[in-house]
C-alpha positions as a Markdown table, in Angstrom:
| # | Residue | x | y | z |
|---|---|---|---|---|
| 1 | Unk | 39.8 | 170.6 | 124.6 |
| 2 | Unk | 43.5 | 169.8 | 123.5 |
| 3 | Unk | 46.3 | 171.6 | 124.5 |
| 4 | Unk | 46.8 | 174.1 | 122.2 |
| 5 | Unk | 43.2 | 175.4 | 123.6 |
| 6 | Unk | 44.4 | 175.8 | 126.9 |
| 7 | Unk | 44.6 | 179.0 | 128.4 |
| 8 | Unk | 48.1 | 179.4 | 130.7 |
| 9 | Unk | 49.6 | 182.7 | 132.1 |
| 10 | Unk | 52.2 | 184.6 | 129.8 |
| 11 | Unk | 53.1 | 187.4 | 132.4 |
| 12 | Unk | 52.4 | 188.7 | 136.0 |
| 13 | Unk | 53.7 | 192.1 | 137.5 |
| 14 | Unk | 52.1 | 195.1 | 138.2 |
| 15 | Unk | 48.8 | 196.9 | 136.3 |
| 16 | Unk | 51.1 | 199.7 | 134.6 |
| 17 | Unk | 53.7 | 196.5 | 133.3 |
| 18 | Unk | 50.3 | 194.7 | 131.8 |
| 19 | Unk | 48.7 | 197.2 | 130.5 |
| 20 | Unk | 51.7 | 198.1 | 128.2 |
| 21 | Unk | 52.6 | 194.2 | 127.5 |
| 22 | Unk | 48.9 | 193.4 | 126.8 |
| 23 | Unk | 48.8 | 196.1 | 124.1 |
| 24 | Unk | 51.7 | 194.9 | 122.4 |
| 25 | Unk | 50.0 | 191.4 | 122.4 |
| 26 | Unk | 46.8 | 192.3 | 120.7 |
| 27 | Unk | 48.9 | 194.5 | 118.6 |
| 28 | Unk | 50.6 | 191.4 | 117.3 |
| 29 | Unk | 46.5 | 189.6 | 117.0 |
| 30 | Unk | 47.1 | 187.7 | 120.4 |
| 31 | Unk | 43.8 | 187.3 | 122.2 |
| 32 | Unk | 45.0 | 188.2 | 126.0 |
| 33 | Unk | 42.9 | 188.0 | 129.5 |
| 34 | Unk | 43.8 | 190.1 | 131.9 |
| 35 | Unk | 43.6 | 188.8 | 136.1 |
| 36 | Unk | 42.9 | 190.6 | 138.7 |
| 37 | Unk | 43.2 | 193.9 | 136.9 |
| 38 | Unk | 41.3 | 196.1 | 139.4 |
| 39 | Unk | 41.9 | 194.7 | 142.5 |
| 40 | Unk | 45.5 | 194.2 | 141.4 |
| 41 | Unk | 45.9 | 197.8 | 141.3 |
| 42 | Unk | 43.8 | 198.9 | 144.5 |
| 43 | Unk | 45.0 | 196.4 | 147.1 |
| 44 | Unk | 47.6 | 193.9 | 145.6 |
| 45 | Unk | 48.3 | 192.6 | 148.6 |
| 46 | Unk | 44.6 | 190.5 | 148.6 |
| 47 | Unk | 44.9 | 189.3 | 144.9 |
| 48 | Unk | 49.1 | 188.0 | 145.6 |
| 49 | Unk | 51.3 | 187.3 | 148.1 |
| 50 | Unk | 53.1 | 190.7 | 149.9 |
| 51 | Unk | 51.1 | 192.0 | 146.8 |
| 52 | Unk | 53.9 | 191.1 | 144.1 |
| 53 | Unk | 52.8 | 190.1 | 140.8 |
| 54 | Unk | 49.0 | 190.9 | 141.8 |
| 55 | Unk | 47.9 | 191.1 | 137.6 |
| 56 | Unk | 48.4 | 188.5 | 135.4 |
| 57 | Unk | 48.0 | 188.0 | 131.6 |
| 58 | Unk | 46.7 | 185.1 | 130.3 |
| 59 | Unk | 46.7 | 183.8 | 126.3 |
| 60 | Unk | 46.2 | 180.6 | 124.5 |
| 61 | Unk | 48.8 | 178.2 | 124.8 |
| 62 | Unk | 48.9 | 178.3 | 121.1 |
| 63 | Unk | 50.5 | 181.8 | 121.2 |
| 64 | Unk | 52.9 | 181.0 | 124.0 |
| 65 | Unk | 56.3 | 180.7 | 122.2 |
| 66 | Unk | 55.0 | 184.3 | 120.4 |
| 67 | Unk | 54.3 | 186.2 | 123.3 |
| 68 | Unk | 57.5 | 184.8 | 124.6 |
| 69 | Unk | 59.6 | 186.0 | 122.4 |
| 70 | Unk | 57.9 | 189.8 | 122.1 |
| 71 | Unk | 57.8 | 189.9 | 126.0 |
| 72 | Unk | 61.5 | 189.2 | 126.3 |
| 73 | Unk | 62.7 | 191.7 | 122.8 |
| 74 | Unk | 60.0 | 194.0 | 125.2 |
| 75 | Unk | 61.4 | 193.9 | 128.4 |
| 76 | Unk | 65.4 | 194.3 | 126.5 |
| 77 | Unk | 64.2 | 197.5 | 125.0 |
| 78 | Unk | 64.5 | 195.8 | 121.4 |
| 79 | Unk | 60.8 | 196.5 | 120.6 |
């Protein structure tokens, strides 16, 4: 497996947060995993420290600098 194969986290935060960042991913043809998406929601505080950050999305590292960039133009209301 070379590096571009390798699957590394892209965002962590709460269920509502991923669920709308993971739509605009695969909107955009980004293949995205999502962590600890039920028990992130019932009882964060088992999946993540004091329970912040409990879901995490994960992509290919080959999309990193992508999701980056739509994350960040997301998160500044310039989507």
């Amino acid at each position: 497996m070379n590096n571009k194969d390798e699957i590394v986290e892209i965002f962590a935060g709460e269920f509502y947060q991923a669920s709308m960042i993971k739509d605009l991913l695969e909107d955009n043809n980004i293949e995205v995993f999502i962590e600890n998406e039920l028990m992130g929601n019932i009882a964060p505080w088992y999946v993540a420290s004091g329970g912040i950050g409990p879901v995490k999305l994960k992509i290919l590292n080959s999309d990193y600098a992508l999701s980056k960039e739509l994350i960040e133009a997301f998160t500044n209301g310039n989507e």
